[in-house]
mmCIF file of the C-alpha atoms, coordinates in Angstrom:
data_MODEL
# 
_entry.id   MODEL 
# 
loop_
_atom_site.group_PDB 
_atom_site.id 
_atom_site.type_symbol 
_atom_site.label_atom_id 
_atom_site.label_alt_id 
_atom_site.label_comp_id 
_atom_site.label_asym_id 
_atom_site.label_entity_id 
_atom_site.label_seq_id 
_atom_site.pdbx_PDB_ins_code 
_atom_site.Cartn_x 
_atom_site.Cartn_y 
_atom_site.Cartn_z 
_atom_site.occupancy 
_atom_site.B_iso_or_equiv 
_atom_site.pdbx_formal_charge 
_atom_site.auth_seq_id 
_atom_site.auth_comp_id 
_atom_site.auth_asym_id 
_atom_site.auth_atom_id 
_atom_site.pdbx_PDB_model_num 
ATOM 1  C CA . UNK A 1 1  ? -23.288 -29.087 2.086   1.00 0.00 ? 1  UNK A CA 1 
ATOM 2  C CA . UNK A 1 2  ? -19.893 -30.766 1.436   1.00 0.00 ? 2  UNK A CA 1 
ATOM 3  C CA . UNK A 1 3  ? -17.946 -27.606 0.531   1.00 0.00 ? 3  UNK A CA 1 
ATOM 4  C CA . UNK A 1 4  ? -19.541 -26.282 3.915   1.00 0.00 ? 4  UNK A CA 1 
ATOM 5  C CA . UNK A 1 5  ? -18.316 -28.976 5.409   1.00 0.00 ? 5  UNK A CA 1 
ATOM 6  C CA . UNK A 1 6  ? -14.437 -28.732 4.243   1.00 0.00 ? 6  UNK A CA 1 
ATOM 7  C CA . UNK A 1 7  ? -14.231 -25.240 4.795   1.00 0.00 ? 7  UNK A CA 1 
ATOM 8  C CA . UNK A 1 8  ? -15.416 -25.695 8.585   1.00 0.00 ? 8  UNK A CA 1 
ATOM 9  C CA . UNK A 1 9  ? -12.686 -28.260 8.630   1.00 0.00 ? 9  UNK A CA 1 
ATOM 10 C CA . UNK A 1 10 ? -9.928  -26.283 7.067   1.00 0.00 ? 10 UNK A CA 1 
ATOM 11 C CA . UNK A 1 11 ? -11.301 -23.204 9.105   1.00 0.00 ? 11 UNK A CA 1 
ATOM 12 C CA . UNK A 1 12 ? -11.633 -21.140 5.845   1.00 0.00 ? 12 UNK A CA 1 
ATOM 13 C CA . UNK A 1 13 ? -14.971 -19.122 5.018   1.00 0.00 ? 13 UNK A CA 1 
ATOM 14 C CA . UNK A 1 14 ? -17.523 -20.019 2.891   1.00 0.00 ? 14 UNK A CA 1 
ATOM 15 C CA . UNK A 1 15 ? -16.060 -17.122 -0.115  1.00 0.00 ? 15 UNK A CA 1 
ATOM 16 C CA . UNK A 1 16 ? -20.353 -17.148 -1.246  1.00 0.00 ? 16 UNK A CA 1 
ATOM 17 C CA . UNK A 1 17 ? -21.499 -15.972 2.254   1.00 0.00 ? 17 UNK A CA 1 
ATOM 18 C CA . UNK A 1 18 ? -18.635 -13.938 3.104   1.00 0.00 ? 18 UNK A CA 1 
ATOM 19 C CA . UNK A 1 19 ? -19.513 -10.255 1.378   1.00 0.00 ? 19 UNK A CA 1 
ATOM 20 C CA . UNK A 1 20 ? -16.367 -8.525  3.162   1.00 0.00 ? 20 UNK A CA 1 
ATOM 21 C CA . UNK A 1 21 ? -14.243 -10.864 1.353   1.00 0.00 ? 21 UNK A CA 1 
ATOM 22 C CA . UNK A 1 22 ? -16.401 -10.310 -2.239  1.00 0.00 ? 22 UNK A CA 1 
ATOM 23 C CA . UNK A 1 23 ? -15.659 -7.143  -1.736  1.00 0.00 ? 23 UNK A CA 1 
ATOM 24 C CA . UNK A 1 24 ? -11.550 -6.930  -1.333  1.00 0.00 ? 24 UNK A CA 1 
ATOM 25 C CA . UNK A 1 25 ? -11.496 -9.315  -4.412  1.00 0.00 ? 25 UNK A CA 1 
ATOM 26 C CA . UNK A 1 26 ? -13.497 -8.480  -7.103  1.00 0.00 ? 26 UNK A CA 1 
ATOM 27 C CA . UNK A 1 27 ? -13.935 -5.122  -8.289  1.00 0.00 ? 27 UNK A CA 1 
ATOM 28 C CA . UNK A 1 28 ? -17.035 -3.264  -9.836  1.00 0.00 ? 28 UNK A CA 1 
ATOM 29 C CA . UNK A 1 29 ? -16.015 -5.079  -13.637 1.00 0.00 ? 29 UNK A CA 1 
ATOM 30 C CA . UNK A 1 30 ? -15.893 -8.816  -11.832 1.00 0.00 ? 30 UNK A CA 1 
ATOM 31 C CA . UNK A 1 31 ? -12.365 -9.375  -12.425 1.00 0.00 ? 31 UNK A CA 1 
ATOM 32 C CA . UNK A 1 32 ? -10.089 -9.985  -9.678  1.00 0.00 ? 32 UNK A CA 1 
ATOM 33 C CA . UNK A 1 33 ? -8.363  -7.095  -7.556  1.00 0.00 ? 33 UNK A CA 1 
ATOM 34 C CA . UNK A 1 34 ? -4.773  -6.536  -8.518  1.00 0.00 ? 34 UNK A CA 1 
ATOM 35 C CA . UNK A 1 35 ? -1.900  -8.735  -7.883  1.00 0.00 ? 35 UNK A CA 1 
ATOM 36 C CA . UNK A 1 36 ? -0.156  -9.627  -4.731  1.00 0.00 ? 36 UNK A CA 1 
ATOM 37 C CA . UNK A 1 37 ? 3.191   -7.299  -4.471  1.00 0.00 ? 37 UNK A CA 1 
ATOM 38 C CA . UNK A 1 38 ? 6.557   -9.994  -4.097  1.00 0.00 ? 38 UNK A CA 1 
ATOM 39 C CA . UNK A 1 39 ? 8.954   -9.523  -1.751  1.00 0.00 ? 39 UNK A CA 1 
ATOM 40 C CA . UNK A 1 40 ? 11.190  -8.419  -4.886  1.00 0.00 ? 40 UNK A CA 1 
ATOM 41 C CA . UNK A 1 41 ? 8.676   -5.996  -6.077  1.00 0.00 ? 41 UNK A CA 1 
ATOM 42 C CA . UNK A 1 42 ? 7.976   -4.300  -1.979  1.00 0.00 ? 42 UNK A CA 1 
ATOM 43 C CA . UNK A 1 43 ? 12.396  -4.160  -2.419  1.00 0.00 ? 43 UNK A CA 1 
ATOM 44 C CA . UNK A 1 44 ? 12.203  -1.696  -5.698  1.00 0.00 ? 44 UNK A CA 1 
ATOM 45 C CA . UNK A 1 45 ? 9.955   0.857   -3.429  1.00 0.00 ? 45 UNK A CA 1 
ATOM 46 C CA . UNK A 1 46 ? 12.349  3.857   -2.445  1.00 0.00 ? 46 UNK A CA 1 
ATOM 47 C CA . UNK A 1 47 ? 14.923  2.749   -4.860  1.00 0.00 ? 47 UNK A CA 1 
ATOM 48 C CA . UNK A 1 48 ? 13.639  4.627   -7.602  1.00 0.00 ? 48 UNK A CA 1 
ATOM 49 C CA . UNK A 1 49 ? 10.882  7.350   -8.312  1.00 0.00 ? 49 UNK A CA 1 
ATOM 50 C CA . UNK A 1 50 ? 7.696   6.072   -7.924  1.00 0.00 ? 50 UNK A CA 1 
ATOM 51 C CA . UNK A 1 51 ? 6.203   6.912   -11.435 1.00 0.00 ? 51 UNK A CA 1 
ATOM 52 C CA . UNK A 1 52 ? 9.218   4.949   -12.634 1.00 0.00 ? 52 UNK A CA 1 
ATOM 53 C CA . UNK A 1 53 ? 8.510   2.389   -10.435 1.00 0.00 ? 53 UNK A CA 1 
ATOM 54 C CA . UNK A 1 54 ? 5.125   2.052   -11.883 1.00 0.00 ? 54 UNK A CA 1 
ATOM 55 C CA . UNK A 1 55 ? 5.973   1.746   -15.473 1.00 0.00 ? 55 UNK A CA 1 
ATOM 56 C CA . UNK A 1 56 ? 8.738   -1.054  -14.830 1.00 0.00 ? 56 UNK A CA 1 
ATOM 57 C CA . UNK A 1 57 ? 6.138   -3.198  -12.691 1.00 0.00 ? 57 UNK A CA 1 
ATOM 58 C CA . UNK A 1 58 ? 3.597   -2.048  -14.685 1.00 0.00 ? 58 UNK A CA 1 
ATOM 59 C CA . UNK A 1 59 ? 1.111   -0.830  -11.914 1.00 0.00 ? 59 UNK A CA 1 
ATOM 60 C CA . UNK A 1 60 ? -0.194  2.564   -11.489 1.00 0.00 ? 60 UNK A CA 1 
ATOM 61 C CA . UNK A 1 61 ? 1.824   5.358   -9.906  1.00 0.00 ? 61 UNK A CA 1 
ATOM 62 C CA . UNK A 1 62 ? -1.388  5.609   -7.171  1.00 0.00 ? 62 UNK A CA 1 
ATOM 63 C CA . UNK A 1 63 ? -0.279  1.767   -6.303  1.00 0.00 ? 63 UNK A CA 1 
ATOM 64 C CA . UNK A 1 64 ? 3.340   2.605   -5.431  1.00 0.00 ? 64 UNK A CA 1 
ATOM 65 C CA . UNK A 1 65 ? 2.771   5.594   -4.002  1.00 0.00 ? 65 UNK A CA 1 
ATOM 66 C CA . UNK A 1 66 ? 0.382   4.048   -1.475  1.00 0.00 ? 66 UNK A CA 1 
ATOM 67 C CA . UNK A 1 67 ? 2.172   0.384   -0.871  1.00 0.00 ? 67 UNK A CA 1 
ATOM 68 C CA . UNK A 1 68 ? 5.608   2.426   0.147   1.00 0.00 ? 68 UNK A CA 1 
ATOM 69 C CA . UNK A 1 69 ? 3.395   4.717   2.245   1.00 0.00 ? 69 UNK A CA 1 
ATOM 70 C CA . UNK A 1 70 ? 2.032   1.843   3.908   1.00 0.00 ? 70 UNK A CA 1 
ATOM 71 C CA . UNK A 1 71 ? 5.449   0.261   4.721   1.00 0.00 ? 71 UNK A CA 1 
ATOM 72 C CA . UNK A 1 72 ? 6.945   3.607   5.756   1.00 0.00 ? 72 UNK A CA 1 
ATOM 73 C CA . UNK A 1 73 ? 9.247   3.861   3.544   1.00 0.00 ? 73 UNK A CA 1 
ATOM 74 C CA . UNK A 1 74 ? 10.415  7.378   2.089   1.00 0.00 ? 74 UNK A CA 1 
ATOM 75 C CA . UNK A 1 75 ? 10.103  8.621   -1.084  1.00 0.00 ? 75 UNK A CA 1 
ATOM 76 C CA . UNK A 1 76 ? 13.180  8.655   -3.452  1.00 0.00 ? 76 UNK A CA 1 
ATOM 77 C CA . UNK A 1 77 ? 15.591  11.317  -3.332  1.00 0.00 ? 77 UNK A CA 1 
ATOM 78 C CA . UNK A 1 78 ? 12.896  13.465  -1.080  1.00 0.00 ? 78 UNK A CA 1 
ATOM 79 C CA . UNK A 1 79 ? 13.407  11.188  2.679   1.00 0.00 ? 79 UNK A CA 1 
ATOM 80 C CA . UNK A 1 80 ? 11.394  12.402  5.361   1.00 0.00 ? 80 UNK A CA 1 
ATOM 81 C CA . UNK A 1 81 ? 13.424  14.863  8.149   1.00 0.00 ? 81 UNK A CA 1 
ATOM 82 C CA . UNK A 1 82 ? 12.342  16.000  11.302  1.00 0.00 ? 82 UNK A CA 1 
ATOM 83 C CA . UNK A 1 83 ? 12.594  19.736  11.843  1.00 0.00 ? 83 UNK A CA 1 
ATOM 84 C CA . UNK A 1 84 ? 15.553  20.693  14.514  1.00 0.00 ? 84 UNK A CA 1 
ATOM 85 C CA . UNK A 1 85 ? 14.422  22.677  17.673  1.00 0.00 ? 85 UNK A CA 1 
ATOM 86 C CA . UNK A 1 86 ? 16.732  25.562  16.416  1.00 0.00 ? 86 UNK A CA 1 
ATOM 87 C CA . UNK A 1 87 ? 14.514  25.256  13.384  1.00 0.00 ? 87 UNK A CA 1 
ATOM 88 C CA . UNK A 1 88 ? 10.956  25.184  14.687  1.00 0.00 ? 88 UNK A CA 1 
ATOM 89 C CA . UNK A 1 89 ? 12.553  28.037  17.104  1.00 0.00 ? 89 UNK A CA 1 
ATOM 90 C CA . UNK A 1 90 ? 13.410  30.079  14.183  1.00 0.00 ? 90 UNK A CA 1 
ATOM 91 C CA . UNK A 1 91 ? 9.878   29.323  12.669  1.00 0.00 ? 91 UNK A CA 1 
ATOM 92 C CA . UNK A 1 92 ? 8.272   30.767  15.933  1.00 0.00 ? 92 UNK A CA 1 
ATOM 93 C CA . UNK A 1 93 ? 10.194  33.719  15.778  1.00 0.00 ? 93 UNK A CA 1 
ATOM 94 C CA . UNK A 1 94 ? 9.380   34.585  12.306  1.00 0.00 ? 94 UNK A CA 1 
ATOM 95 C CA . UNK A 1 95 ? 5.787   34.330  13.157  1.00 0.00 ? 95 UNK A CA 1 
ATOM 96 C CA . UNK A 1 96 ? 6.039   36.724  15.724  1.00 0.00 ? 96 UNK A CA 1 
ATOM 97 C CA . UNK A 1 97 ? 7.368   39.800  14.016  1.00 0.00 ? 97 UNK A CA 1 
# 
């Protein structure tokens, strides 16, 4: 009843009740989810390839990959470009003949 109580008062959830929140953090073998990112580690994305990346934080290459995603940041060496109208024109017209 008294933990009930604080975390009404401190408008936190009761972690027991709250499945959602079991879920995001602990995984299938009961140990906690992985590690927040820092801001230094979230800095390294795009600076280097991500299976790089992965081996000097020691996370999985699936982990960067995803986090830079998320943030929008571009891969290394391979940054996202727009096609040119002259370009998607010249697309077109190969697909016509």
């Amino acid at each position: 009843m008294e933990e009930a109580k604080i975390a009404r008062v401190t408008r936190q959830s009761n972690k027991r009740r709250n499945p959602r929140r079991l879920r995001r953090a602990i995984t299938s073998t009961g140990k906690p989810g992985a590690v927040e990112w820092t801001v230094h580690e979230q800095a390294l994305l795009g600076k280097m390839s991500d299976a790089d990346l992965a081996r000097r934080l020691g996370r999985t290459f699936v982990a960067i990959r995803v986090r830079r995603n998320r943030l929008g940041i571009p891969n290394y060496r391979h940054p996202v470009r727009r096609w040119t109208p002259e370009e998607e024109a010249l697309l077109v017209l190969t697909c016509i003949d």
